[in-house]
ChimeraX commands (.cxc) that place a marker at each C-alpha (Angstrom):
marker #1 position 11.63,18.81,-24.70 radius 0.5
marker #1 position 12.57,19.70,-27.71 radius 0.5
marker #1 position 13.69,15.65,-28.68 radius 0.5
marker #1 position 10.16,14.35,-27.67 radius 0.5
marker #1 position 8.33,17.34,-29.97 radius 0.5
marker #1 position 10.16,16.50,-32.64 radius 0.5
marker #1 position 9.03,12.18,-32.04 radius 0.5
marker #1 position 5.55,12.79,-31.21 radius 0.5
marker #1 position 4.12,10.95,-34.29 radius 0.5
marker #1 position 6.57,7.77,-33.33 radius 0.5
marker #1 position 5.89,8.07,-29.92 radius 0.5
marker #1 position 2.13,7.48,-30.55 radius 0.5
marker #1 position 2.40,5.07,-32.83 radius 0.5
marker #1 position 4.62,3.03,-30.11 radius 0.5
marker #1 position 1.78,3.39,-28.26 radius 0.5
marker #1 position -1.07,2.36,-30.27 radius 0.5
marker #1 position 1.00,-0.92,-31.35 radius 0.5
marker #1 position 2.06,-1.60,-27.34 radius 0.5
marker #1 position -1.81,-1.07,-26.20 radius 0.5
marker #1 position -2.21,-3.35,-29.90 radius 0.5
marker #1 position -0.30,-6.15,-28.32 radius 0.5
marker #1 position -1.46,-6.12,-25.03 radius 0.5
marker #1 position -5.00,-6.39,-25.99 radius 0.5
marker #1 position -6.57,-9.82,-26.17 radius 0.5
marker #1 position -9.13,-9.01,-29.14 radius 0.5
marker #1 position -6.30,-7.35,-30.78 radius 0.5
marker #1 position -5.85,-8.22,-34.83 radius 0.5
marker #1 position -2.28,-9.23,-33.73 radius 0.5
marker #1 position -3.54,-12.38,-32.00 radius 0.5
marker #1 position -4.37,-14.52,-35.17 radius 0.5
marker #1 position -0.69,-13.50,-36.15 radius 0.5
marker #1 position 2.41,-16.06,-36.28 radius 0.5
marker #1 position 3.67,-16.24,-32.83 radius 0.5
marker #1 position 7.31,-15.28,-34.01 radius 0.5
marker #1 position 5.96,-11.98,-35.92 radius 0.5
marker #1 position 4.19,-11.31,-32.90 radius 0.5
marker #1 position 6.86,-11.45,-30.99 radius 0.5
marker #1 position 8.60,-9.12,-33.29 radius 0.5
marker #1 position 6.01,-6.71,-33.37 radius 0.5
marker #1 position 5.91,-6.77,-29.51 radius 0.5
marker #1 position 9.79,-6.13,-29.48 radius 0.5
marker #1 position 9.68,-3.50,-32.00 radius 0.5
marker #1 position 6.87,-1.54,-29.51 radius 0.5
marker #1 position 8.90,-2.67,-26.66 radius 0.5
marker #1 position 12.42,-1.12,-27.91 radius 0.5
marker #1 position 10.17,2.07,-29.29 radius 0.5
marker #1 position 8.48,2.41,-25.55 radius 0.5
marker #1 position 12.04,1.96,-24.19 radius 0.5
marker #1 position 13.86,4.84,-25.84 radius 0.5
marker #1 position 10.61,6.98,-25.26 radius 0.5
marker #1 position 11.00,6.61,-21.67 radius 0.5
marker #1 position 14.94,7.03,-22.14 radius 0.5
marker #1 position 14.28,10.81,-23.71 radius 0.5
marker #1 position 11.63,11.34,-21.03 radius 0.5
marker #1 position 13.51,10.43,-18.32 radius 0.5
marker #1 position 16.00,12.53,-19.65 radius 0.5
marker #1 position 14.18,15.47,-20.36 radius 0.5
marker #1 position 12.48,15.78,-16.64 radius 0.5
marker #1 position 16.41,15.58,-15.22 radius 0.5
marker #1 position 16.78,18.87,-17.72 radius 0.5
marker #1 position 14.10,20.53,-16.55 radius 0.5
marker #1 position 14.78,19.77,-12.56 radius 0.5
marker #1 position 18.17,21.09,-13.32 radius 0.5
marker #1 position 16.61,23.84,-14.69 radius 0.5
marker #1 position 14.00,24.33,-12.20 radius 0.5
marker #1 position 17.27,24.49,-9.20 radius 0.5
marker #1 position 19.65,26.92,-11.37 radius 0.5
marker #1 position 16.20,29.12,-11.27 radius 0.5
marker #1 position 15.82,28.73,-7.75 radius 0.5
marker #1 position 19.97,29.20,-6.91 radius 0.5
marker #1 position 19.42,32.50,-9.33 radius 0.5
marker #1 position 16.35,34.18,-7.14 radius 0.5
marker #1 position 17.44,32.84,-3.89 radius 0.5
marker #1 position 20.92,34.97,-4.99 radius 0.5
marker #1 position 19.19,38.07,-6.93 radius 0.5
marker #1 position 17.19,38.61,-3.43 radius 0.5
marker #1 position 20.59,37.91,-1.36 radius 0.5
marker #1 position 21.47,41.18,-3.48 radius 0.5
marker #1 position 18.57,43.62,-2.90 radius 0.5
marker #1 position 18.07,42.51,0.36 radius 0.5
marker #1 position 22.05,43.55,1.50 radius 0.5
marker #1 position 21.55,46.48,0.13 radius 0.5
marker #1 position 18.52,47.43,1.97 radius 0.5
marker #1 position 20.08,46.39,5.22 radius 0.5
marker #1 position 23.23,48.79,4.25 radius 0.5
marker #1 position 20.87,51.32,3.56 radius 0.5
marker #1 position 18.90,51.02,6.90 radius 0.5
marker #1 position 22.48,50.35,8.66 radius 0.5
marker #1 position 23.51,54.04,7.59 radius 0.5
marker #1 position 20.19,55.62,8.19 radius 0.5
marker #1 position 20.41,54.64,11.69 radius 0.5
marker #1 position 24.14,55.36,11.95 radius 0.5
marker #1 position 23.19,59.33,10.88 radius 0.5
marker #1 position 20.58,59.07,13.17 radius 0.5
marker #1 position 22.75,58.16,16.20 radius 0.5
marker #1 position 25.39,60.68,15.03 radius 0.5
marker #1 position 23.23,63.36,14.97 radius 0.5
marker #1 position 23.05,65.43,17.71 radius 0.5
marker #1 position 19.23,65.46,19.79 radius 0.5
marker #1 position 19.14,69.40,19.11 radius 0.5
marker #1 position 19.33,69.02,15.35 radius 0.5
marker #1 position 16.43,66.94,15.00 radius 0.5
marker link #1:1,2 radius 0.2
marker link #1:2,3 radius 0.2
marker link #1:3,4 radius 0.2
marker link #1:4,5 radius 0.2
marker link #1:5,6 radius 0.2
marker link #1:6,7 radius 0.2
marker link #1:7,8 radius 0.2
marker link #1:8,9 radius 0.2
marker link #1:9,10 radius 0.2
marker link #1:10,11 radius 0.2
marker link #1:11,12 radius 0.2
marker link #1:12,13 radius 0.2
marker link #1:13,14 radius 0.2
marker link #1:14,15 radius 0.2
marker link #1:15,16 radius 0.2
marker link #1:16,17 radius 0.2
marker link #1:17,18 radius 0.2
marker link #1:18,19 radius 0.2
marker link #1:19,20 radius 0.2
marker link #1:20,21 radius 0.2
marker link #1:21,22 radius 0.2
marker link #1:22,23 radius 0.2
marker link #1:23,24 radius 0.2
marker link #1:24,25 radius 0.2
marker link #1:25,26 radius 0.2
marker link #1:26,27 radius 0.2
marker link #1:27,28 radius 0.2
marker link #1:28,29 radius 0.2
marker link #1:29,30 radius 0.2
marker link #1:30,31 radius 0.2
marker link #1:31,32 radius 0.2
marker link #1:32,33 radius 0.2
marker link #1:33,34 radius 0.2
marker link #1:34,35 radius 0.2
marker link #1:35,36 radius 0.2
marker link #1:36,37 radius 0.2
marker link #1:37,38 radius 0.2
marker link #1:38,39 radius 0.2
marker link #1:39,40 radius 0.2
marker link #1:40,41 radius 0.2
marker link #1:41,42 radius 0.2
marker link #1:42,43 radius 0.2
marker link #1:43,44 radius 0.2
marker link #1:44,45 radius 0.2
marker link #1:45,46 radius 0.2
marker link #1:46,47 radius 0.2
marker link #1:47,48 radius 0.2
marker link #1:48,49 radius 0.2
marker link #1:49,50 radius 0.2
marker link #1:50,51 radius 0.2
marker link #1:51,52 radius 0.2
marker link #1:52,53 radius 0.2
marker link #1:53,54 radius 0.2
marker link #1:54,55 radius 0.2
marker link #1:55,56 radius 0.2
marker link #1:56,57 radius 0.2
marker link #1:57,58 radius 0.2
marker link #1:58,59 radius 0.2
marker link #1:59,60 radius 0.2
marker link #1:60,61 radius 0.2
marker link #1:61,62 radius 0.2
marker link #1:62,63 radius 0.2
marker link #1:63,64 radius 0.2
marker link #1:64,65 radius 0.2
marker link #1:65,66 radius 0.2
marker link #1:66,67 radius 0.2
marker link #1:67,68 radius 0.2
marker link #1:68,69 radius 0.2
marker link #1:69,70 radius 0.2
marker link #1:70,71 radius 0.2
marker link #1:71,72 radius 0.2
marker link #1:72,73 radius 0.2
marker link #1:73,74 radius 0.2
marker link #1:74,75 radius 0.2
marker link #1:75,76 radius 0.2
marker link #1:76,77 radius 0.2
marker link #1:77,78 radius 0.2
marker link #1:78,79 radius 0.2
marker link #1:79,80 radius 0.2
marker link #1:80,81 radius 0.2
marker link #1:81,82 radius 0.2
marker link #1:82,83 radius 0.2
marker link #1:83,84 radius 0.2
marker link #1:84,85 radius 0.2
marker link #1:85,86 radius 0.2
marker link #1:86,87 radius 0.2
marker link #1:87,88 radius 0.2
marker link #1:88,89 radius 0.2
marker link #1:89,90 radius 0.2
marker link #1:90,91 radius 0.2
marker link #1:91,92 radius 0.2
marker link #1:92,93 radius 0.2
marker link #1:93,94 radius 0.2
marker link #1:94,95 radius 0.2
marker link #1:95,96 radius 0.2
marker link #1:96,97 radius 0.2
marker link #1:97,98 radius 0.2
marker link #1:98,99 radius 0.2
marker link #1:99,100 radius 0.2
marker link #1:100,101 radius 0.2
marker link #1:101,102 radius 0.2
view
């Protein structure tokens, strides 16, 4: 996340010259076809390599999100052998101890 922070202020001015382009009324229209078409590529290459570090980022974070998941799924594994030892030898006491002692 940190990469798409740190190119928020190029990521929305990508946008504002993509939505530019693509709008008919747009100031761009009475421009030379050729610098038009450079413009456009520009936005398109900028709008490219934003999707690149987003795509990117939201891989991270499912990776993240499943290394989270294999952690509690393995921290509760844990607590909940112990309890069952725990249970296992209260009911091992209570089966060795004899009916007059209790």
């Amino acid at each position: 996340m940190k990469t798409v922070t740190m190119n928020k202020e190029k990521i929305e001015q990508a946008l504002v010259l993509a939505k530019s382009l693509s709008d008919e009324k747009s100031v761009y229209t009475d421009v030379e076809p050729s610098i038009r078409l450079a413009y456009t590529t520009d936005a398109l290459r900028s709008c490219v390599q934003i999707i690149d570090q987003l795509m990117d980022e939201n891989e991270s974070v499912w990776e993240l999100i499943e290394e989270i998941k294999k952690s509690e799924i393995k921290n509760h594994k844990e607590s909940i052998e112990k309890e069952l030892n725990r249970k296992m030898m209260e009911l091992e006491q209570l089966v060795l101890t004899k009916p007059e002692e209790c």
